[in-house]
N, C-alpha and C positions, 0 to 999 in steps of 0.2 A: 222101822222108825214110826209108821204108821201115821202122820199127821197132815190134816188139811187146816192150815192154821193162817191167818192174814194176820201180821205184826201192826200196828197204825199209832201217829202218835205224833209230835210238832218234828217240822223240819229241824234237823241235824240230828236226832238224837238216837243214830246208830242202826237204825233198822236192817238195813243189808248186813252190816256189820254183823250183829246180832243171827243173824241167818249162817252168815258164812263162817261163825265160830261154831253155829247146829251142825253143820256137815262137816266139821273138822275130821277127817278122818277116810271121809268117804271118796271114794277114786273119782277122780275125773271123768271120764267119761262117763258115769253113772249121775250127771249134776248137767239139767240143763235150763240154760239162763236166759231169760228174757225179760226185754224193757221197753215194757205199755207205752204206746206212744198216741194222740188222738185220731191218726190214720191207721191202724192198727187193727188188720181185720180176721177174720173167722180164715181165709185163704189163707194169711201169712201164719196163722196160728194151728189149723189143725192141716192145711194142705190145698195144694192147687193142680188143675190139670194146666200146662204149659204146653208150644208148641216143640216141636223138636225135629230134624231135619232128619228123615232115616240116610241111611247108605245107598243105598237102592234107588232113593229118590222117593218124592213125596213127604208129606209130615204128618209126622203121628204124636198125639195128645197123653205123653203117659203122666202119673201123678206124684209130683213132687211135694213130698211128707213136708210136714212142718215140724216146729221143735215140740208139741202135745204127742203126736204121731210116732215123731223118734224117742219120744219117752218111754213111750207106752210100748213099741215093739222092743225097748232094750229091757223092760219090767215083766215083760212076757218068755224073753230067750232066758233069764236063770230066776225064779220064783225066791231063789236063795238069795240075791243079791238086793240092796235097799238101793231103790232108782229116787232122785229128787227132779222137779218140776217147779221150780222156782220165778216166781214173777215180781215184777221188780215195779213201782208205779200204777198198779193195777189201776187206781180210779183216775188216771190219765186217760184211760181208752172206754169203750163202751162193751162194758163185760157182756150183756147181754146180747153184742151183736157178732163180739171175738168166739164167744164159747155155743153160740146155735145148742143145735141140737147136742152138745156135750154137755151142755147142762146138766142134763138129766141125769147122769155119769156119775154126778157129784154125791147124789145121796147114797151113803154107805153106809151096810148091815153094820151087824155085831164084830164080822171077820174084819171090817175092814175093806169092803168089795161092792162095786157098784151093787147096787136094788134091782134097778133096774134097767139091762143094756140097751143100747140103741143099735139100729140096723146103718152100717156106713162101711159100705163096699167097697171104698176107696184106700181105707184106714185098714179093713180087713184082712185086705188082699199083701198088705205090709207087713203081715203076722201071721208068720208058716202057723208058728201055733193055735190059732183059730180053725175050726174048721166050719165054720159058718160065716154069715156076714156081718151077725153082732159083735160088737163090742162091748168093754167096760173094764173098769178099773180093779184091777190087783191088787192088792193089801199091803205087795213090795212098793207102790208107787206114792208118794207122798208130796202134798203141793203146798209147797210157800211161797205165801204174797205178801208184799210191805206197801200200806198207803197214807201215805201223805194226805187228809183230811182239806187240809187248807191250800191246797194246788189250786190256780185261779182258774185252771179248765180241766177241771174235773168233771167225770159224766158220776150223776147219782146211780147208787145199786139199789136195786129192789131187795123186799126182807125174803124173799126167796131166794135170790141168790146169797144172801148174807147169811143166812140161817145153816146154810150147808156148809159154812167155814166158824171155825174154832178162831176167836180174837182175842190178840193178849196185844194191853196196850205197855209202850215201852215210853216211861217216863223221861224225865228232861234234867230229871236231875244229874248229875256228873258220875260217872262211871265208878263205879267200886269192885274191890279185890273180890271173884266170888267165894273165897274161902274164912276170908275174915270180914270183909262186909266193909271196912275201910275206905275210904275215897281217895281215888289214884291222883294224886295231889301235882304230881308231875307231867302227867297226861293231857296236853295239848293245853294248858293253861299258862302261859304267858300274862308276862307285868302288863300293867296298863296304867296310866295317868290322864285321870280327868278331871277337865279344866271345871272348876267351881266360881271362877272371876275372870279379871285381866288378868291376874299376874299367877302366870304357869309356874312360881314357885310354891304356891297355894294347893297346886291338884292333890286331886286325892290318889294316892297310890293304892291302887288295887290290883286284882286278878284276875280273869279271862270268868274265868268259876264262880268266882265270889258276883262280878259285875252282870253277865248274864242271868243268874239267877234272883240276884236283885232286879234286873230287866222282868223276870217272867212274874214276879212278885207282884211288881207296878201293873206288868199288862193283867193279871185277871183277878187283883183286888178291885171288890165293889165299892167299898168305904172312898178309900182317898185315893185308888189308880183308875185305869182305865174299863175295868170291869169286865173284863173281854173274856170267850174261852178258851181253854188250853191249847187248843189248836192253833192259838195265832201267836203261842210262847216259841222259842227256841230252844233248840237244844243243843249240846256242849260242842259237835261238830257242824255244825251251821258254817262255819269257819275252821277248816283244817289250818293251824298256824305251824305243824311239823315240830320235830324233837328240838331240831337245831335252833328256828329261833326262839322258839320255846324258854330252852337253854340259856342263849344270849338274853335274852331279855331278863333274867335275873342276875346277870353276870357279876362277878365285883367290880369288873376294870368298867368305870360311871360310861367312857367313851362307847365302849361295845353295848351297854345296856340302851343307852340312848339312841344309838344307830341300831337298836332292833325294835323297842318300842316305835322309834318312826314310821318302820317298817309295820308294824301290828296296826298302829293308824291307821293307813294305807290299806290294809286290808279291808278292817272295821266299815272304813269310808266308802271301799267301792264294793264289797259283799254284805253289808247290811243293812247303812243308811237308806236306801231304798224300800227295804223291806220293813223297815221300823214304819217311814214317811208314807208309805201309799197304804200296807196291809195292817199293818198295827194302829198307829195312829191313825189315820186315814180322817171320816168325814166327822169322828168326834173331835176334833180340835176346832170344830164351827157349831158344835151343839152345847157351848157350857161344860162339858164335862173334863175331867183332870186332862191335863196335856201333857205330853212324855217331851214335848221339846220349849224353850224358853220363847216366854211370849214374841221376844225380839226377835225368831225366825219366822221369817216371812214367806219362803219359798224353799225348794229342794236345792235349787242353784245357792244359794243362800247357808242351808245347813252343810252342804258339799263343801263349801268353800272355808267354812269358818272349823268347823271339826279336824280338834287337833293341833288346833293354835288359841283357838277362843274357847268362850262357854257357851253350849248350845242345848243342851237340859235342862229341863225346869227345878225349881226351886223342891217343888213336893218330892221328886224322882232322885233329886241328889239327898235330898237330906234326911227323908223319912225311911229312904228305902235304901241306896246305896251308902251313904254315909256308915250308917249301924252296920250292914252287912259286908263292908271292905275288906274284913280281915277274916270272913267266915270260911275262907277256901283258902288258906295260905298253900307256896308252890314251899315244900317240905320236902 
């Protein structure tokens, strides 16, 4: 496979996902997964010595590999086989203090093979195949990372660490056929009705698809939106809403449509409202500049409470941006 590649890109818009369609194919046990956490250390990642109570009596300190460690000894037992090292959240943790002296690891030749190895006799001693005490990275072993930019505790990486990894950023636009390029119109896109006044027979009928991307429109246009970077857009899974209500929510029978749309509410309300209200929006609704929510919202208690029976959008975000783009994503 050969790749040390970090995926990065606005929350939902598939990155693991993305990863675990790259390894389609590859065994199990060959795919080891882990997920950056900000306590997340160099111990739990390449190995620790523990104690352990022998038989005989007394305790002895032997070393318990991490999942870098078990990668690297299962990329070593068959040179033939493609091993993955997959990291999930990378800029949650503090790369610099997870990968120590593996750093060094990372810079690889023409083959595909560390530069330059490092000497770790603890790693070593886990790899009949070595017969010294350096290590380094195999050409079968290949690492992907996906990170979320806009994570509120994320630790910054240096351009040293960054330079040693391949980025491809995965866009927010809505998923498409990779053979025809098509947009998978059925895929997690659900009806939606938003309120433009009092009276809920007024809303705009839209789509999951068509409405978030009029969302990301708003947030990083400078003219009339909020002017913000792509990072603080969303993407199509931000909100998993599943086949089924998916489904319902286009229904014919008016009863089941609207008893799924509630339900899509309801989601909208407690997995995004937040994040539009503190990270999106945030301290530009007190600076003059465009507001993604109607002047009349006063507070988050406020937008929670009225979303989904009222109108709680502003004027520029319904009309210049979603209004035109309603029908741009129909569920076909």
């Amino acid at each position: 496979m050969h790749e040390q590649k970090i995926y990065f890109g606005a929350p939902g818009t598939g990155k693991s996902h993305l990863i675990r369609e790259r390894l389609q194919g590859m065994r199990g046990d060959k795919i080891f997964r882990v997920t950056i956490h900000p306590e997340y250390a160099y111990s739990d990642f390449v190995g620790q010595l523990l104690p352990e109570n022998r038989r005989e009596g007394g305790v002895h300190f032997p070393f318990r590999p991490g999942p870098f460690t078990e990668a690297l000894a299962e990329a070593f037992a068959d040179f033939a086989q493609d091993v993955c090292l997959v990291l999930e959240e990378l800029s949650r943790g503090n790369v610099s203090a997870i990968f120590g002296d593996i750093f060094q690891l990372l810079d690889r030749d023409g083959h595909f093979r560390s530069k330059y190895p490092v000497r770790n006799k603890n790693v070593a001693d886990r790899i009949p195949e070595l017969s010294t005490d350096e290590i380094w990275l195999p050409s079968n072993l290949s690492i992907l990372c996906t990170v979320n930019m806009n994570d509120q505790n994320v630790f910054p990486m240096d351009t040293a660490f960054k330079r040693r990894f391949d980025w491809e950023y995965v866009s927010a636009e809505p998923a498409r056929n990779p053979e025809t390029g098509e947009v998978l119109a059925r895929l997690n896109n659900p009806g939606i009705s938003v309120a433009v006044d009092g009276e809920r027979e007024n809303d705009l009928e839209t789509t999951w698809q068509s409405f978030y991307m009029a969302l990301n429109r708003f947030i990083t246009d400078r003219r009339e939106g909020l002017g913000r970077s792509e990072d603080k857009q969303v993407g199509q899974f931000f909100i998993d809403f599943g086949d089924s209500l998916t489904k319902s929510s286009h229904s014919h029978d008016p009863q089941e449509t609207q008893g799924a749309k509630q339900r899509v509410d309801e989601l909208i309300r407690n997995k995004l409202l937040l994040y539009l209200w503190q990270d999106v929006q945030g301290n530009s609704a007190f600076q003059g500049r465009a507001r993604l929510f109607d002047d009349s919202v006063n507070s988050y208690d406020d937008l929670y409470g009225r979303y989904g029976r009222e109108r709680v959008f502003g004027e520029v975000f319904l009309e210049r941006f979603l209004r035109p783009q309603r029908e741009r994503y129909p569920y076909v």
